[in-house]
C-alpha positions in Angstrom: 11.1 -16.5 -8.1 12.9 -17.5 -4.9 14.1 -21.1 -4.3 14.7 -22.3 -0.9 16.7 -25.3 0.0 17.1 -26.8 3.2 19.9 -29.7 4.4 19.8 -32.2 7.3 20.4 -35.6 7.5 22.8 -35.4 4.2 19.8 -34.6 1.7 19.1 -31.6 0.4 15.1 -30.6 0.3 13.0 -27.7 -1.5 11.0 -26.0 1.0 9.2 -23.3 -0.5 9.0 -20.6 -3.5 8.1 -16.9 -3.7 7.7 -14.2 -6.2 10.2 -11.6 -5.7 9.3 -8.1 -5.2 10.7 -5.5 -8.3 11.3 -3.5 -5.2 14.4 -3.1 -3.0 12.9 -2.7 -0.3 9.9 -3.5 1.8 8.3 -7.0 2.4 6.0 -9.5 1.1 3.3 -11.1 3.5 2.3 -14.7 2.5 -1.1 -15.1 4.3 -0.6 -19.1 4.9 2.7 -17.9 7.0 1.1 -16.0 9.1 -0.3 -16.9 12.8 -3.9 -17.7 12.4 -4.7 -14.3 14.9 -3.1 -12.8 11.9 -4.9 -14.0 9.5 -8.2 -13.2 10.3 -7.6 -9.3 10.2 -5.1 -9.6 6.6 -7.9 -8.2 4.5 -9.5 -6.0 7.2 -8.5 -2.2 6.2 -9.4 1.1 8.8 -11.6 2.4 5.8 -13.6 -0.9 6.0 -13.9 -0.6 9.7 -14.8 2.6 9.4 -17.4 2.0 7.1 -19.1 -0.5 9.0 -19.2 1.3 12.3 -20.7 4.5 10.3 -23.4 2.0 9.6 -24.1 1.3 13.0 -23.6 5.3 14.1 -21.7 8.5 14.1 -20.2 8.1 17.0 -18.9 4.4 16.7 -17.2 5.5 13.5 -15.5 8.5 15.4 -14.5 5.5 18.1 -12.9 3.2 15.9 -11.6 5.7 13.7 -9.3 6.9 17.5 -9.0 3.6 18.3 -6.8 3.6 15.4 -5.3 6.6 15.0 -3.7 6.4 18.8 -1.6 3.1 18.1 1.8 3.3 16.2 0.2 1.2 13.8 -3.7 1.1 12.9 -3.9 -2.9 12.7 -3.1 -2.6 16.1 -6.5 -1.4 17.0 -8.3 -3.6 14.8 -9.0 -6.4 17.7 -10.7 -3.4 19.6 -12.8 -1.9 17.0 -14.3 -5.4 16.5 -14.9 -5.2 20.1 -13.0 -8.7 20.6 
């Protein structure tokens, strides 16, 4: 567990706690830090987006499945495969 303190005004407050990672290295994503933009997609994966386009047709699954595949980063195409 990670402790955080924070000073100001001569007292000394507790601000948050996480679990530590047994990892070195990487990071932990704490969905209530997050921008609220952010939060909508954090459980959104491409397979699921996938999956739900196939059930509208072929072709829209071959859409979003580019729309993904053509950003440095798949979540980065989520906002257009949603069409929003």
């Amino acid at each position: 567990m990670l402790w955080g303190y924070m000073m100001g005004d001569n007292k000394v407050r507790f601000t948050a706690s996480h679990v530590r990672r047994s990892q070195r290295s990487g990071h932990v994503t704490v969905n209530p830090h997050m921008p609220k933009a952010h939060q909508r997609y954090s459980n959104t994966t491409p397979a699921n987006l996938i999956g739900r386009a196939q059930r509208i047709g072929g072709n829209v699954a071959i859409l979003v499945e580019r729309l993904m595949r053509d950003r440095p980063h798949p979540e980065q195409g989520y906002r257009a495969a949603m069409g929003k």
